[in-house]
C-alpha positions as CSV (number, residue, x, y, z in Angstrom):
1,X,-19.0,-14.4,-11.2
2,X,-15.9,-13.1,-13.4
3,X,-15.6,-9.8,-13.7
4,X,-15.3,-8.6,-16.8
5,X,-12.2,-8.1,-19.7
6,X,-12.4,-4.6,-19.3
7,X,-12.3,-4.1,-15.3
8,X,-9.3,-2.4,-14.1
9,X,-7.9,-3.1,-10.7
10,X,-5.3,-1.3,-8.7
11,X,-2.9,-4.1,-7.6
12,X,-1.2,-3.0,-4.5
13,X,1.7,-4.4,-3.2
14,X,1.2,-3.7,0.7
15,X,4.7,-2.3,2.3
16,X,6.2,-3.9,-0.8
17,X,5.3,-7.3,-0.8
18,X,5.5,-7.9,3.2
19,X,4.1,-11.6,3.0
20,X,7.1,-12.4,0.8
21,X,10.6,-10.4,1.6
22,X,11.3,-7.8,4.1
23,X,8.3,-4.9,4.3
24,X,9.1,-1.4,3.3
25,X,12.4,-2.4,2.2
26,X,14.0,-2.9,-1.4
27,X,14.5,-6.2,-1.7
28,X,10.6,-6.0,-0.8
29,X,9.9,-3.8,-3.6
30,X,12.3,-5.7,-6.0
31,X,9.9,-8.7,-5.4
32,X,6.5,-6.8,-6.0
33,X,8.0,-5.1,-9.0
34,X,9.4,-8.4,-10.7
35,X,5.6,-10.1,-9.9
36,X,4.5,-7.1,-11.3
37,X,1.7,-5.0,-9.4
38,X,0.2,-1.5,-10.7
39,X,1.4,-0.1,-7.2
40,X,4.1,0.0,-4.4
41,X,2.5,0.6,-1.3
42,X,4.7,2.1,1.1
43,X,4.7,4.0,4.4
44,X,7.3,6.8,5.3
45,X,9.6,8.5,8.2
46,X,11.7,11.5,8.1
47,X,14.7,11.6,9.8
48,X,16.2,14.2,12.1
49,X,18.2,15.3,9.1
50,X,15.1,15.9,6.6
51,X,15.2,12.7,4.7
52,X,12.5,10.6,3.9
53,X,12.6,7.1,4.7
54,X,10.3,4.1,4.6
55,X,9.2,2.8,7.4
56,X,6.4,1.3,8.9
57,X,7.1,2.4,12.0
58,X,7.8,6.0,13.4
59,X,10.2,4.6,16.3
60,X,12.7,1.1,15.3
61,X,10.6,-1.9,15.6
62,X,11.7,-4.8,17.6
63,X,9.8,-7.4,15.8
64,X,12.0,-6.6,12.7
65,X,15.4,-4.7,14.2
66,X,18.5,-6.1,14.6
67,X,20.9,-3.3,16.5
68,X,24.5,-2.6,15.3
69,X,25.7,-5.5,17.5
70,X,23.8,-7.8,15.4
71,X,21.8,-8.7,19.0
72,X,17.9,-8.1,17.9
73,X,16.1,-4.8,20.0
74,X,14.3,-5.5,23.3
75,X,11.8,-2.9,23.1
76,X,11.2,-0.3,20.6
77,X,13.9,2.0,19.7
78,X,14.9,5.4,19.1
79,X,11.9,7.5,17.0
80,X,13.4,8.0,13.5
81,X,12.3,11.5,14.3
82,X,15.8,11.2,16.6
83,X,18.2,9.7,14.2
84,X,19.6,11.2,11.0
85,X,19.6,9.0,8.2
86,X,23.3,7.8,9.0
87,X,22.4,6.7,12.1
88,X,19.4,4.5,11.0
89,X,21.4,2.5,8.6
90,X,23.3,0.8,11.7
91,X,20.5,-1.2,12.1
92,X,19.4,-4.6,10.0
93,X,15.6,-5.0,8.9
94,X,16.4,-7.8,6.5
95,X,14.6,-10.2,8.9
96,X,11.4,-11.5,11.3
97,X,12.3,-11.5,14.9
98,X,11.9,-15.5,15.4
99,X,10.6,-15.1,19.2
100,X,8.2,-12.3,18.5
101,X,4.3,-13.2,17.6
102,X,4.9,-11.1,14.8
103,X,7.3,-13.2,12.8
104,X,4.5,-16.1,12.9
105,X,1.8,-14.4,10.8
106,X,4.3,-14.4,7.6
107,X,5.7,-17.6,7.2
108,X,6.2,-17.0,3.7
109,X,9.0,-14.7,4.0
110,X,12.5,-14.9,2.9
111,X,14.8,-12.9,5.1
112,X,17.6,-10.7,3.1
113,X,20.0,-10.0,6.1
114,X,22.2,-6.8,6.0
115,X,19.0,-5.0,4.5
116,X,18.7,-1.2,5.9
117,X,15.8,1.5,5.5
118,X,15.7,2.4,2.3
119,X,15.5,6.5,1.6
120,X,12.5,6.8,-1.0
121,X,14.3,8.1,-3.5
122,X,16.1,4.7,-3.2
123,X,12.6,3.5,-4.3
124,X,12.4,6.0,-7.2
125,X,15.8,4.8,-8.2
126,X,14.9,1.4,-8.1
127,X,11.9,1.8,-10.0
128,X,13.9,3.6,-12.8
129,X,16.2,0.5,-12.7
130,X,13.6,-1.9,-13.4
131,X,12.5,0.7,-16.4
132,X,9.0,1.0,-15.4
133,X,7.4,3.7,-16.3
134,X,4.1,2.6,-15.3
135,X,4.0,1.8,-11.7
136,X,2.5,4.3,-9.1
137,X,3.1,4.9,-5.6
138,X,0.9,5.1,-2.5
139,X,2.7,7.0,0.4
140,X,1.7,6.9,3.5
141,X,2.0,9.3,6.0
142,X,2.9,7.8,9.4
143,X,2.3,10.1,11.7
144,X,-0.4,10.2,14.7
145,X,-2.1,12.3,16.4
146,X,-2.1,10.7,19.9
147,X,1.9,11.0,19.6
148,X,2.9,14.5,18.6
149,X,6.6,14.1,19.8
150,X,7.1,11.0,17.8
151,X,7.2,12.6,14.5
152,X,7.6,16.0,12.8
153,X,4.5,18.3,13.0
154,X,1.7,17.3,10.6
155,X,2.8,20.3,8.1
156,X,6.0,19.9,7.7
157,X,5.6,15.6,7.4
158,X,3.5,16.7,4.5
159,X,5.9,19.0,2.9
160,X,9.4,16.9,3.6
161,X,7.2,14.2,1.6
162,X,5.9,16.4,-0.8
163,X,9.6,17.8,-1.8
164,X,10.9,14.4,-1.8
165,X,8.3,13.5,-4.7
166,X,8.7,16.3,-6.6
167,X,12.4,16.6,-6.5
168,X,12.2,13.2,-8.0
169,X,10.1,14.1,-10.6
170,X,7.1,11.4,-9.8
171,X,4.6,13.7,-8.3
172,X,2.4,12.3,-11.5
173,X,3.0,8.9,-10.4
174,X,2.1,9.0,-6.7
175,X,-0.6,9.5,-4.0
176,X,-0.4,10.7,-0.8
177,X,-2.4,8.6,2.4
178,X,-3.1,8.5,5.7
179,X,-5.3,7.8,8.8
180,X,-3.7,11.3,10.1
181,X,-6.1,13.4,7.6
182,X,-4.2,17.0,8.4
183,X,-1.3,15.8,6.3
184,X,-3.8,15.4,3.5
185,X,-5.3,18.7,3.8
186,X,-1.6,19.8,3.9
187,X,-1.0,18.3,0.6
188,X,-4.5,19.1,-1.2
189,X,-3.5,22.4,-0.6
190,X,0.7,22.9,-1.5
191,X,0.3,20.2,-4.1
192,X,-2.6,19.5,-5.8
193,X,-1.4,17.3,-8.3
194,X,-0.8,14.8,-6.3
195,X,-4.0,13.2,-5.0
196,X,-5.0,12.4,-1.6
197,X,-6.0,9.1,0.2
198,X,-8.1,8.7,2.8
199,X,-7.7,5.5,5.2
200,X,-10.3,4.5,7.9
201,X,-10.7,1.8,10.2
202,X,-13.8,2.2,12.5
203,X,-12.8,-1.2,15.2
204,X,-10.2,-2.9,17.0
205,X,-6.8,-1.2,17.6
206,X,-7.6,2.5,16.3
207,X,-10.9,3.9,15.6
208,X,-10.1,6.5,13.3
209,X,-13.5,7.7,12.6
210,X,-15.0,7.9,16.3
211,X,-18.7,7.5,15.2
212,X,-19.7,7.4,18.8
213,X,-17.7,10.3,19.9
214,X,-18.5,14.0,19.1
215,X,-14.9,14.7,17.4
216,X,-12.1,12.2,16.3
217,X,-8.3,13.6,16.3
218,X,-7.4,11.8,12.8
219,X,-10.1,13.7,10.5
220,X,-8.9,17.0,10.6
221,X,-12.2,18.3,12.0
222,X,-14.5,16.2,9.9
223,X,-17.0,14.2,11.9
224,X,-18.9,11.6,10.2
225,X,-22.3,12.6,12.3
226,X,-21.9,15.5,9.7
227,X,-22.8,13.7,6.9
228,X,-25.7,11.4,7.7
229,X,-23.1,8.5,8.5
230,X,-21.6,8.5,5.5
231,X,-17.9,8.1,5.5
232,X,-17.2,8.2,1.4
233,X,-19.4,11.7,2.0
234,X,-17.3,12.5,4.5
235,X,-14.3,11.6,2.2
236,X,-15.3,13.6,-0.8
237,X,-16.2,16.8,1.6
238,X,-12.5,16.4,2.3
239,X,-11.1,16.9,-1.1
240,X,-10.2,13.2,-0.9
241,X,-9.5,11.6,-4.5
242,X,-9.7,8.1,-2.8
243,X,-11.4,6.3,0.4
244,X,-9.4,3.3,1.5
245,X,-11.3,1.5,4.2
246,X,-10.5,-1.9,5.4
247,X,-11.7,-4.2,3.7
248,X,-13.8,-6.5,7.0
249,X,-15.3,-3.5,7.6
250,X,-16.9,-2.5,3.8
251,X,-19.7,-3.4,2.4
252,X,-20.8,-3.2,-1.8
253,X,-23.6,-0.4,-1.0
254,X,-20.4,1.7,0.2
255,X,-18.7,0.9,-2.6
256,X,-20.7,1.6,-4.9
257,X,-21.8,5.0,-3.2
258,X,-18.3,6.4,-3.1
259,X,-18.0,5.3,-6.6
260,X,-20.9,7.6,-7.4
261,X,-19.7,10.6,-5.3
262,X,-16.4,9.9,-7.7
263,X,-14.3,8.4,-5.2
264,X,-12.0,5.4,-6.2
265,X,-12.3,3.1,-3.6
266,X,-8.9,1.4,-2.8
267,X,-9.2,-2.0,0.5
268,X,-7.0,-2.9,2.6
269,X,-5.3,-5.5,3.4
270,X,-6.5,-8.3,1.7
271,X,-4.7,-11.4,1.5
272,X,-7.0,-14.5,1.4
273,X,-8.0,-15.6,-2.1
274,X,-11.9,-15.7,-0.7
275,X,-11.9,-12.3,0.3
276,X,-10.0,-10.6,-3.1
277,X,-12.4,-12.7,-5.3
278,X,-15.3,-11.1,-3.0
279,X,-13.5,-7.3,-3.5
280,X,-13.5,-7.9,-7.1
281,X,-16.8,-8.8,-7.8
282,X,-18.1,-5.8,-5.9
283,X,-16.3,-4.0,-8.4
284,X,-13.4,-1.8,-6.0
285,X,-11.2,0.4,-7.7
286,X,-7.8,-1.3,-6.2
287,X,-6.7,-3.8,-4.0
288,X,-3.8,-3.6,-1.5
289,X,-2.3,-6.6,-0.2
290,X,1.1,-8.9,1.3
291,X,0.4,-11.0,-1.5
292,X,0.5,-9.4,-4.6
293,X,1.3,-12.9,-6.1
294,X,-2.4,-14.3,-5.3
295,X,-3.4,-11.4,-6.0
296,X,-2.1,-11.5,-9.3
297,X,-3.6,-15.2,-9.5
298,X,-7.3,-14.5,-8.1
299,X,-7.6,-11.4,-10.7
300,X,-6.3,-13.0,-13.8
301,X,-9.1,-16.0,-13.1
302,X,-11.2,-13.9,-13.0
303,X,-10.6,-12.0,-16.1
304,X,-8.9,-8.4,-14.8
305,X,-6.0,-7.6,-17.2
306,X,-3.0,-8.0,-15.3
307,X,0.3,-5.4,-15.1
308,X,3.3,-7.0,-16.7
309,X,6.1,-7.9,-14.7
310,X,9.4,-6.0,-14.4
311,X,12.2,-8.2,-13.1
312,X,15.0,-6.3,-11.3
313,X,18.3,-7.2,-9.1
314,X,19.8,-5.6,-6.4
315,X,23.1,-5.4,-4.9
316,X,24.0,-7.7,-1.7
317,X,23.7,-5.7,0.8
């Protein structure tokens, strides 16, 4: 079934466009934003300094860090929490570690060697060099509450991020997510303008919601048993603007229930043409994914008006 002329979609490009160049960093967002997606999908750090950074990760990643010695880490390194901003740009994430299981699952990628961790207002700036005035930005929080001395405290996460966006003048142009829900109730309450996203994931590596459990330590006191089972009730008793479940795990009843609680609904991460095709038909809100070029394919067959692209180049690194 095509969906019809008129059907929006959120076109996400996850961490960037990870399935293509380097996630979370510029030449990642370069690529998404010369494909041309609706919204960069991102996930941030703050230094020891204050400054926000994107990064997947809240301590260096092996599977994508290469040290100053050009030698690639052994283990996971220092928590960005530890190092100012400086310090973190001794270190190359302009490439897959080749020995790591990792590096297998995105064969697609073009490495960009010399590539640091971009600041976010180096995304901002970016974005203003491309001169698009359209695309939005989905921030993610990356903070957890099973490792409290990994990050700064939920409140100030919230407000370091919060300043960042403002200072740059694009609180009207971005959302705020996260698993960790007290850094959304942080930001529903100091900034209001800039709405919330709630991610869940109820299987495999991190049960956020805990069904089967009287409390969970990501929903800021929420507990699903509250609210019949519900999780987009759960969500809009939240203040959330947005449920972003992943996608395996949602089914077109929820959809359409969050819908009519006036919740956008927002999957992630979907990157096989089946499963986008399936998304769109049930008629979600957005679509995050490492593949914002099929993406970009799936939706225009099937009718969904399309963001134009906005070529941009970046210095060698």
């Amino acid at each position: 079934m095509a969906a019809t002329a008129a059907q929006a979609l959120d076109i996400q490009g996850h961490r960037g466009a990870r399935g293509l160049a380097p996630e979370n960093t510029l030449p990642a967002f370069a690529r998404a934003l010369s494909l041309g997606v609706t919204t960069l999908e991102l996930d941030c750090a703050v230094t020891k300094d204050g400054v926000v950074v994107v990064s997947h990760d809240s301590a260096l990643n092996p599977d994508i860090t290469r040290g100053p010695d050009g030698k690639w880490l052994q283990q996971a390194g220092p928590a960005i929490w530890s190092l100012t901003y400086q310090e973190t740009q001794r270190y190359d994430v302009g490439r897959l570690n080749p020995v790591n299981a990792y590096a297998n699952r995105w064969p697609e990628q073009r490495p960009v060697d010399g590539t640091r961790i971009p600041r976010l207002q180096d995304v901002f700036a970016l974005v203003r060099k491309a001169g698009n005035e359209a695309v939005r930005f989905n921030i993610e929080t990356k903070i957890s509450p099973l490792a409290p001395h990994e990050t700064a405290a939920p409140e100030d996460f919230a407000r370091q991020l919060i300043s960042a966006v403002r200072s740059a003048g694009m609180a009207h142009r971005t959302a705020i997510q996260s698993f960790d829900w007290r850094t959304l109730q942080v930001v529903q309450k100091e900034a209001p303008e800039i709405p919330t996203v709630y991610l869940t994931v109820e299987k495999g590596f991190m049960d956020s919601i805990q069904a089967d459990k009287a409390s969970s330590p990501w929903t800021a006191g929420f507990h699903v048993s509250r609210y019949g089972g519900s999780i987009p009730r759960m969500v809009k008793a939240a203040g959330g603007a947005v449920w972003s479940p992943y996608h395996a795990e949602t089914t077109r009843e929820q959809v359409k229930e969050a819908q009519s609680l006036g919740l956008k609904v927002v999957v992630w991460t979907v990157n096989d043409p089946a499963d986008m095709r399936r998304m769109i038909e049930w008629g979600v809100d957005g679509i995050i994914s490492d593949r914002p070029d099929l993406l970009r394919r799936t939706a225009g067959e099937m009718n969904v008006p399309l963001p134009p692209p906005t070529p941009v180049e970046l210095k060698s690194p």
